[in-house]
N, C-alpha and C positions, 0 to 999 in steps of 0.2 A: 966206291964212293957214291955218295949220296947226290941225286939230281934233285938241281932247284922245282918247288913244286910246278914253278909257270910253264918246264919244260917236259914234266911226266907226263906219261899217257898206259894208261893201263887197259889192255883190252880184255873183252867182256870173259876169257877162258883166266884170265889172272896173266897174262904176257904184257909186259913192260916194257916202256920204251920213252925216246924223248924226241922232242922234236926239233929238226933241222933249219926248221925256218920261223919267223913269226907268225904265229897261228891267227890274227887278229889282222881281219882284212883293210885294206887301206887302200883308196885310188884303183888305179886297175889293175892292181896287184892279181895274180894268181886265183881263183878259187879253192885250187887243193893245196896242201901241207903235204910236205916230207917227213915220216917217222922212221927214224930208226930202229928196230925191236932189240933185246939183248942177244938173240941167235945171231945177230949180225944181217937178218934180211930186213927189206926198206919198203916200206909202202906207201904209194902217192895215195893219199883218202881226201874225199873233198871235207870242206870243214865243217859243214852238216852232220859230218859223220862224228866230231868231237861235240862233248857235253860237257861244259865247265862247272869244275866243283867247285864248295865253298873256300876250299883249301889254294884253288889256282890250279891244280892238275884238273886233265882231262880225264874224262873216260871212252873208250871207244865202244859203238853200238854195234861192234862183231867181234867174236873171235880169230886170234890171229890163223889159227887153224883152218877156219872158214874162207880168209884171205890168201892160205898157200894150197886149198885146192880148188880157189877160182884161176888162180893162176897156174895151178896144172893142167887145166880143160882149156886155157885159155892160147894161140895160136904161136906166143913165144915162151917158148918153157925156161928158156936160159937166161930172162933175164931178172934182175936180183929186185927190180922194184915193182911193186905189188899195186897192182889197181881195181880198187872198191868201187863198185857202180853203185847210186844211188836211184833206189825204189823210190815212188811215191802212190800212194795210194791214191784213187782219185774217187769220189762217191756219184753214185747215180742215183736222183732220187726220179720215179715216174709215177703214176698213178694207173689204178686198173679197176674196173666195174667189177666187183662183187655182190652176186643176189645173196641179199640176207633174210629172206623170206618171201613170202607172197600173203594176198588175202584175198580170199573168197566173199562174196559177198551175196544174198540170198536176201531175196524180198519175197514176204508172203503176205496175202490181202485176208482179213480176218471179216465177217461180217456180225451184224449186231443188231437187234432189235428193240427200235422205239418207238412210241405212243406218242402220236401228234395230236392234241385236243385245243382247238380255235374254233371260238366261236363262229358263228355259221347266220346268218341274217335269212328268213324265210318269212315271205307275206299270207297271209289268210284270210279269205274273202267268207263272210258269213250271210250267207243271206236268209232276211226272215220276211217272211209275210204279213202286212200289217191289214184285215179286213177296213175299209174303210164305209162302202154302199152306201155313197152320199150323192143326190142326184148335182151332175154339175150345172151351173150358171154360167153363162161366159162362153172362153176362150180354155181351151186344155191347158194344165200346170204344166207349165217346164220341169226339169230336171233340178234340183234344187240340194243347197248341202244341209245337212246337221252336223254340224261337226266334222269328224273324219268318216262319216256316214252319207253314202249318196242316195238318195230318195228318189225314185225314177216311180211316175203317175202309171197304171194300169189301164185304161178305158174300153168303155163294153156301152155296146148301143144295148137299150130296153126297152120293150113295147109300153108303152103308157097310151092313155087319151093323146095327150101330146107325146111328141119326139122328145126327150129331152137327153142331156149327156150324163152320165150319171158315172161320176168314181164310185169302181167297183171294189176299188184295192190298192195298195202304194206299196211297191216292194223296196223295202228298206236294206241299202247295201250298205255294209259298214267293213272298214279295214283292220286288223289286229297285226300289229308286231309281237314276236317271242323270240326270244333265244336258243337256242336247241346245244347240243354239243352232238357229234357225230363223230368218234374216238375213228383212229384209222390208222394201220401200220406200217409204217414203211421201215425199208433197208439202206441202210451207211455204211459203208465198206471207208476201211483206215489201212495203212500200208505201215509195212514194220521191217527193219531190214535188220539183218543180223550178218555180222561181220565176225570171219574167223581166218586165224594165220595158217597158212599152208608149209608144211615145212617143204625145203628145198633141199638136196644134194648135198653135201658135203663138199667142197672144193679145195685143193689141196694150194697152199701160200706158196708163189712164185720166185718169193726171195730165198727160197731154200733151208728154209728155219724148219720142217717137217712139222708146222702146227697147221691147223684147221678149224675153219671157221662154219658153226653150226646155226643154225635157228635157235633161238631161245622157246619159242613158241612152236605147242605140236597142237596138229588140227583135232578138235574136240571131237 
C-alpha cells in the first residue's frame, strides 16, 4: 500500500521509508524524527537531515547503508534505531603576505655640455697727449672735465728772462664703454632613474588548491 507523500522519505541509495512522528518542528518538540525504513530498521535523524520536495515527501541526504554501518562501528550494535550525526562544515577565511614581485631601481647622472654667453661690462681708459706750450698766467689749472673726459694740466718750469709758468701739455683722459662677449663652458649634470621588476620565487598557495603564484614581470 501506498504511503501518503507527507510521510515518505526516500534515502539517497533508493531505500524508503516513512515517518513515525511529525517532521515539522513545533515548541520544544524534539529536534530529531523517527523513520521507519521498509527492511524494518528505524533511524532517529535530526531534521536537518530531511529535504522537502515539491510533492511533500522527504528526501534523505544519506544512504541508508551509510546509516547501518555507522551503527555497526558504533558502541551498541544491538539496537534497531539508527543515529545520524550531523556534519557542519565551518569556513576559515585568514589572510597571508604574498611578495609578488620586487623592483630595482638604478639612478645614473648623465653629464652635458653648455655655452654660457652674457654680456660682460669692461672699462677702458685712453689716454692721449694733447701738446699745449702756452706760457701760464696766474694760478695752475685744476683738473677739469670735458664730457666723459678728465683733462689733468701738465706743468714745467722754463728758463725765460722772467720766471714764468708755462703749460707745457694737458693730458686728456677720457673713458669708453664696450661690450664684449666671453663664451665659457660649463657642466650640468641631470639624474635619471630607471626602475625595473625583479622576479621572485615561486611560492606555493597555502589553501591546498596546488596553484602558484608568479611575477608577471622578468628583470630586463
Amino acid at each position: 500500500m501506498d504511503r501518503p507523500a507527507s510521510s515518505l522519505v526516500i534515502a539517497k541509495d533508493g531505500a524508503r521509508g516513512c515517518i513515525e512522528a511529525n517532521p515539522e518542528p513545533t515548541g520544544d518538540a524534539d529536534t530529531r524524527v523517527l523513520i521507519r525504513f521498509e527492511n524494518g530498521r528505524q533511524a532517529l535523524l535530526p531534521r536537518e537531515a530531511l529535504r522537502l520536495q515539491n510533492d511533500g515527501s522527504y528526501v534523505l541526504s544519506c544512504a541508508l547503508a551509510d546509516l547501518e554501518q555507522a551503527h555497526n562501528r558504533s558502541d551498541a550494535p544491538n539496537e534497531t534505531v539508527l543515529t545520524l550525526p550531523v556534519m557542519v562544515e565551518e569556513l576559515q577565511v585568514g589572510k597571508r603576505k604574498v611578495e609578488t614581485g620586487a623592483a630595482r631601481v638604478t639612478k645614473s647622472i648623465h653629464e652635458r655640455q653648455e655655452v654660457v654667453d652674457e654680456p660682460l661690462m669692461q672699462e677702458i681708459v685712453a689716454i692721449e697727449r694733447v701738446p699745449i706750450n702756452r706760457v701760464l698766467e696766474g694760478d695752475p689749472p685744476p683738473i677739469r672735465y670735458e664730457g666723459d673726459t678728465m683733462v689733468i694740466p701738465l706743468l714745467e718750469e722754463v728758463m725765460v728772462v722772467e720766471k714764468r709758468v708755462m703749460i707745457k701739455e694737458e693730458l686728456h683722459i677720457s673713458r669708453r664703454q664696450s661690450t664684449v662677449h666671453k663664451p665659457q663652458t660649463v657642466t650640468l649634470r641631470s639624474e635619471e632613474v630607471d626602475v625595473r621588476r625583479v622576479e621572485s620565487a615561486p611560492q606555493a598557495d597555502n589553501a591546498g588548491e596546488g596553484s602558484r603564484m608568479q611575477s608577471p614581470l622578468n628583470e630586463g
